[in-house]
ZAMARGU-4260 file (C-alpha; in steps of 0.2 Angstrom, whole numbers, plus 5000, padded with zeros to 4 digits):
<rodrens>
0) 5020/4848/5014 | 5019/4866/5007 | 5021/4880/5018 | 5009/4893/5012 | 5007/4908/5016
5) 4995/4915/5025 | 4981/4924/5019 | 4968/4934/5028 | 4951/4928/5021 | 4949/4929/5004
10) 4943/4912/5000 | 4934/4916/4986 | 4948/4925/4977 | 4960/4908/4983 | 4946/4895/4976
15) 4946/4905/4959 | 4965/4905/4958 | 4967/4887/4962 | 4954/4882/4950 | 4962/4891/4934
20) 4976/4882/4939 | 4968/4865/4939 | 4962/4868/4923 | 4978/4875/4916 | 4969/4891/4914
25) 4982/4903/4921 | 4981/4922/4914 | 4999/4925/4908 | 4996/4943/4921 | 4987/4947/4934
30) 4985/4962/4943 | 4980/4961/4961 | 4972/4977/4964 | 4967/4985/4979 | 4974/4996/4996
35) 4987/4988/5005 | 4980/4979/5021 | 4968/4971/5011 | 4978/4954/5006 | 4984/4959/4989
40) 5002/4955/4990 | 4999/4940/5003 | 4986/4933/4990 | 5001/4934/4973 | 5012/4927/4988
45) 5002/4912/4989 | 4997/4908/4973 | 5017/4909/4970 | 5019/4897/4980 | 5006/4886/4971
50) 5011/4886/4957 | 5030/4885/4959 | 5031/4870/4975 | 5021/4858/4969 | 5036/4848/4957
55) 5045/4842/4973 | 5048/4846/4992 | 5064/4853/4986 | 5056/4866/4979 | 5042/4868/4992
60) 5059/4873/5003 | 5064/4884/4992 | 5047/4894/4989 | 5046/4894/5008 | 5061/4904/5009
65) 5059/4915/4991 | 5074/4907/4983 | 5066/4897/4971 | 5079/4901/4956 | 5059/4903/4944
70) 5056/4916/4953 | 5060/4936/4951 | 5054/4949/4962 | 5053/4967/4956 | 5048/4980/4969
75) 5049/4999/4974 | 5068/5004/4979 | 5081/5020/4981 | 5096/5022/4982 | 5105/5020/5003
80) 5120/5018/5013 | 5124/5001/5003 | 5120/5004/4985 | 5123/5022/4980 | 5119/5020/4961
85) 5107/5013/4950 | 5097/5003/4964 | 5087/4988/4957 | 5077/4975/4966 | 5091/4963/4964
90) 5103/4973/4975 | 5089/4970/4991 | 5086/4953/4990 | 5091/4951/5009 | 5080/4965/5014
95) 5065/4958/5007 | 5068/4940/5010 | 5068/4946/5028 | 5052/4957/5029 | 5044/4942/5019
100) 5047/4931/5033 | 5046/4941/5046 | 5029/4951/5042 | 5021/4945/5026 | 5007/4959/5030
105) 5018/4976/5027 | 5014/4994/5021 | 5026/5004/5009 | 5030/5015/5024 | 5038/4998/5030
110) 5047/4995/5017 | 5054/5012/5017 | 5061/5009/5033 | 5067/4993/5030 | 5078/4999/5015
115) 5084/5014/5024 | 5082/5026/5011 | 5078/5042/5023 | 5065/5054/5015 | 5068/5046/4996
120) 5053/5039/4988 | 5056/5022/4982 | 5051/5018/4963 | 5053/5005/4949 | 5062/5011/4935
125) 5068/5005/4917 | 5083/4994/4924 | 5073/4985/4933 | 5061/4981/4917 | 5078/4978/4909
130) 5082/4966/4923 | 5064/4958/4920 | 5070/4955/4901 | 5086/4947/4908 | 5077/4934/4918
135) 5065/4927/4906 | 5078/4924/4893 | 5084/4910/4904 | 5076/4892/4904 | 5066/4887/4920
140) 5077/4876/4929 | 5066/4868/4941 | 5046/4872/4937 | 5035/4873/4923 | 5031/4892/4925
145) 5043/4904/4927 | 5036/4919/4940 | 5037/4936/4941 | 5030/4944/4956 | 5028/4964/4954
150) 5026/4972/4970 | 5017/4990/4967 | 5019/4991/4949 | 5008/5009/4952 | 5024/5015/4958
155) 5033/5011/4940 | 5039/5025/4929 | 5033/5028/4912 | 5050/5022/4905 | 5048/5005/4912
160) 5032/5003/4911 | 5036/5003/4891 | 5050/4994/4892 | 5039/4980/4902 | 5023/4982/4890
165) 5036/4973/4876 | 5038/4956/4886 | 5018/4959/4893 | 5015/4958/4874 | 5023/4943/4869
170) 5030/4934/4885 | 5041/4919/4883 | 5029/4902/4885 | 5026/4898/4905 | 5029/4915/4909
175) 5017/4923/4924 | 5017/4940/4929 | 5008/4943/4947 | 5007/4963/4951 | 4999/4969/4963
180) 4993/4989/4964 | 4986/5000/4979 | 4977/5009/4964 | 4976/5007/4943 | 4979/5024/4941
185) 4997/5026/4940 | 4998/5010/4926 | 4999/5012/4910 | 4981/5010/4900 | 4991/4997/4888
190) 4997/4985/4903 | 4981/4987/4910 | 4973/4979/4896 | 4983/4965/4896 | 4981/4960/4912
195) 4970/4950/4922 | 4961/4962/4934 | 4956/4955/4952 | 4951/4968/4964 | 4954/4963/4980
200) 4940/4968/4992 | 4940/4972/5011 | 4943/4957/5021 | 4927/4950/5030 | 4923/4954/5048
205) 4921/4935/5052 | 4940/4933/5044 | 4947/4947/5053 | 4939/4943/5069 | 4947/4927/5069
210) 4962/4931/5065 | 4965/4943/5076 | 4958/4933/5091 | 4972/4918/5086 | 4985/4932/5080
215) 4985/4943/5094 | 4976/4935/5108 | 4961/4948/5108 | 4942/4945/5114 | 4926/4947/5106
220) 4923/4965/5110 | 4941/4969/5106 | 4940/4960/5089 | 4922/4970/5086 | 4931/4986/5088
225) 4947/4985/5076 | 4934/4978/5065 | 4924/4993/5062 | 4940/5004/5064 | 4949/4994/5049
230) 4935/4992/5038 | 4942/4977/5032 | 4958/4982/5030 | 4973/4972/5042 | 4987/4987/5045
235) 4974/4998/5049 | 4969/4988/5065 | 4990/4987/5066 | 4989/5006/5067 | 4979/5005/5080
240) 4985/4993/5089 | 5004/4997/5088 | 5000/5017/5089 | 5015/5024/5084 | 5014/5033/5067
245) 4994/5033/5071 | 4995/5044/5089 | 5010/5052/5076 | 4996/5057/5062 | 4981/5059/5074
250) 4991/5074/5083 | 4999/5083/5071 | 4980/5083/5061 | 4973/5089/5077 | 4987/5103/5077
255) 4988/5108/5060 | 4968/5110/5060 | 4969/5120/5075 | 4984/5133/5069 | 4974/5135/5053
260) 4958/5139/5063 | 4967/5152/5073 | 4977/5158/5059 | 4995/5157/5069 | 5007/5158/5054
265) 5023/5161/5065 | 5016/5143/5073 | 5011/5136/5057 | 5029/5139/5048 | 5036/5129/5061
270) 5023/5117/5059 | 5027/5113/5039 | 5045/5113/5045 | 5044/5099/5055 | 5029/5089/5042
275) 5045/5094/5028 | 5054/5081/5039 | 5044/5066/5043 | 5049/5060/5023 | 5038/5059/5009
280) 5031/5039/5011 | 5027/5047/5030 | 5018/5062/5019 | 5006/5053/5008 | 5001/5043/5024
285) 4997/5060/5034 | 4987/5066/5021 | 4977/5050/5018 | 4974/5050/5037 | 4969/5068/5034
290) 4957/5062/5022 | 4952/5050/5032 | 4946/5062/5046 | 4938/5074/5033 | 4927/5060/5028
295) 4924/5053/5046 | 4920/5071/5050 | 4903/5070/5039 | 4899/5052/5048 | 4900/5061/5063
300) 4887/5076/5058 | 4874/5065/5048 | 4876/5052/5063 | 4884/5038/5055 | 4895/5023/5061
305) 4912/5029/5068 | 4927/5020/5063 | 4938/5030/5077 | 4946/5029/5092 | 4940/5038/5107
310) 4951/5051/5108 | 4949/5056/5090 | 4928/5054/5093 | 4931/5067/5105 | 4941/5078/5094
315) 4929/5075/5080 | 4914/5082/5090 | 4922/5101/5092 | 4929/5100/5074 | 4916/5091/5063
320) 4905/5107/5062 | 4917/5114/5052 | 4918/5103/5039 | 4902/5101/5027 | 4894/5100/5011
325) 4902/5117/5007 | 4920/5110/5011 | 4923/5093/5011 | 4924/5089/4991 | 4935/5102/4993
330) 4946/5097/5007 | 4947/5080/4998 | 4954/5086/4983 | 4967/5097/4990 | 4974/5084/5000
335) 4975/5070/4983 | 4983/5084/4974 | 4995/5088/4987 | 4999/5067/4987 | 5002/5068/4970
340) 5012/5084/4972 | 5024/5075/4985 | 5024/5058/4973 | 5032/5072/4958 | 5047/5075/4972
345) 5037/5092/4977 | 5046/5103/4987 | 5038/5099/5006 | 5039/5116/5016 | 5032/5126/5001
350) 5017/5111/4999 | 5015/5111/5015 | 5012/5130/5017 | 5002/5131/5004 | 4990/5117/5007
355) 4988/5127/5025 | 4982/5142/5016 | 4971/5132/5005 | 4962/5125/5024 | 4960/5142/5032
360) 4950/5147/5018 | 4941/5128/5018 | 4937/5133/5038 | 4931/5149/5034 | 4918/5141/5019
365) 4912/5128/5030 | 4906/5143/5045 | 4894/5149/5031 | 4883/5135/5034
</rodrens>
């Protein structure tokens, strides 16, 4: 019997997957859309499986373990202490195949650590569309599709993503592309349109709840509160309940907010130093936490439902006055430009410095209220 993978809720997307299957009404790309945590990957994972295992339980062995030889993986990588040129997915088989196995639910920061690639960003770039051509010029040897999985295809550069829209166009028969995005923004207009769009939504309290009870062991109250804090989302509630890069984020928010607030430049300096550090994925996920805060900031002063710890409520309660309808839309965009600043290889210390400038002056707005 197949080994599936498992998937966090998300029947609904599963019943519809299986069905155009059945009816042999599989689109030739799909685009699993949506933050990571939600079940995107896990949920192109699955239907892999589906559709590659079921000739014989041979092949359900080999989907098992992601060596089935009608398969391809193309995902974000960089160059590290064992490939030093010209990285493509090929090259990190073993690396993937093991955080497959071992975690199936993992964030890009994971990844990252799991390649070694230091403060790098990891990207998809033309050799590996080129590598993408290479494999569907081959026969299927074993199944009736020939699969290729696309792990953040947002992260793809302009020159593959052309290179890829050619076999997108006119894809040799059997072929099936499975992507999956943490947003459509970065894609190409011309892929998007040829693609199958599912979006994946937040994973269902009930869903969550129950896994988490059976997964880690927790009790009704417990499961409530992760929950509310992950909003549907599964590494969110393993942030909180591993803590690391979380208590990592929460502090340095907590400290950055208060150097800006007190106008310490000598302090802040040595502040962006140490954020220039932390590497770029560790970046974008600070920020996003500092969005996260912004926002949670406003649901604190109109009285809304929390989605925080305890330690950050109370934090929230002395700094929430500051932020406002004269701030926040501003806050938010200065912390997406500065993502995509750091996503275009921005240099960190001056970004850093300067985005700190950018908050004293947001401070000082949201006191005129």
């Amino acid at each position: 019997m197949l080994e599936s993978v498992e998937v966090i809720g998300q029947e609904k997307i599963k019943a519809h997957l299986l069905k155009s299957k059945e009816d042999g009404r599989v689109h030739h790309a799909m685009l699993f859309g949506g933050e990571e945590g939600r079940g995107g990957l896990q949920l192109a994972l699955w239907f892999a499986q589906q559709l590659l295992g079921a000739t014989s339980e041979a092949s359900q062995l080999k989907v098992s373990k992601w060596i089935h030889p009608d398969m391809h993986f193309s995902f974000p990588v960089n160059t590290n202490a064992k490939v030093k040129k010209d990285p493509v997915s090929g090259f990190f088989l073993e690396e993937w195949r093991k955080i497959l196995l071992e975690q199936v639910y993992f964030s890009g920061q994971d990844w990252v650590n799991e390649l070694g690639i230091g403060n790098k960003q990891a990207s998809i770039t033309v050799r590996e569309s080129e590598e993408i051509v290479r494999f569907l010029s081959l026969k299927a040897m074993e199944a009736n599709y020939k699969v290729v999985l696309v792990w953040q295809i947002d992260r793809m550069n302009a020159s593959a993503s052309n290179k890829l829209l050619k076999i997108l166009e006119e894809p040799p028969e059997g072929t099936i592309f499975l992507m999956t995005a943490n947003s459509t923004e970065g894609i190409l207009p011309t892929i998007l349109s040829r693609t199958q769009v599912l979006n994946i939504p937040p994973i269902s309290s009930d869903a969550l709840s129950a896994y988490l009870s059976k997964k880690h062991g927790l009790n009704a109250d417990q499961t409530a509160d992760l929950c509310m804090i992950g909003e549907g989302n599964y590494l969110k509630v393993l942030n909180f309940l591993n803590e690391g890069d979380h208590k990592l984020y929460a502090n340095a928010f907590k400290d950055w907010m208060r150097l800006c607030f007190q106008k310490k430049l000598p302090d802040l300096l040595k502040w962006t130093d140490e954020m220039a550090g932390i590497g770029r994925e560790s970046q974008k996920q600070f920020l996003q936490y500092s969005m996260n805060m912004v926002r949670e900031c406003l649901a604190f002063n109109y009285k809304t439902a929390m989605h925080e710890s305890q330690q950050e409520q109370s934090f929230l309660q002395k700094f929430a006055p500051y932020i406002n309808h004269n701030n926040c839309l501003y806050f938010q965009k200065e912390f997406d430009t500065a993502i995509g600043h750091i996503e275009r290889n921005a240099n960190a210390k001056i970004l850093f410095l300067d985005l700190s400038i950018q908050v004293i002056k947001l401070l000082k707005l949201g006191q005129k209220v």
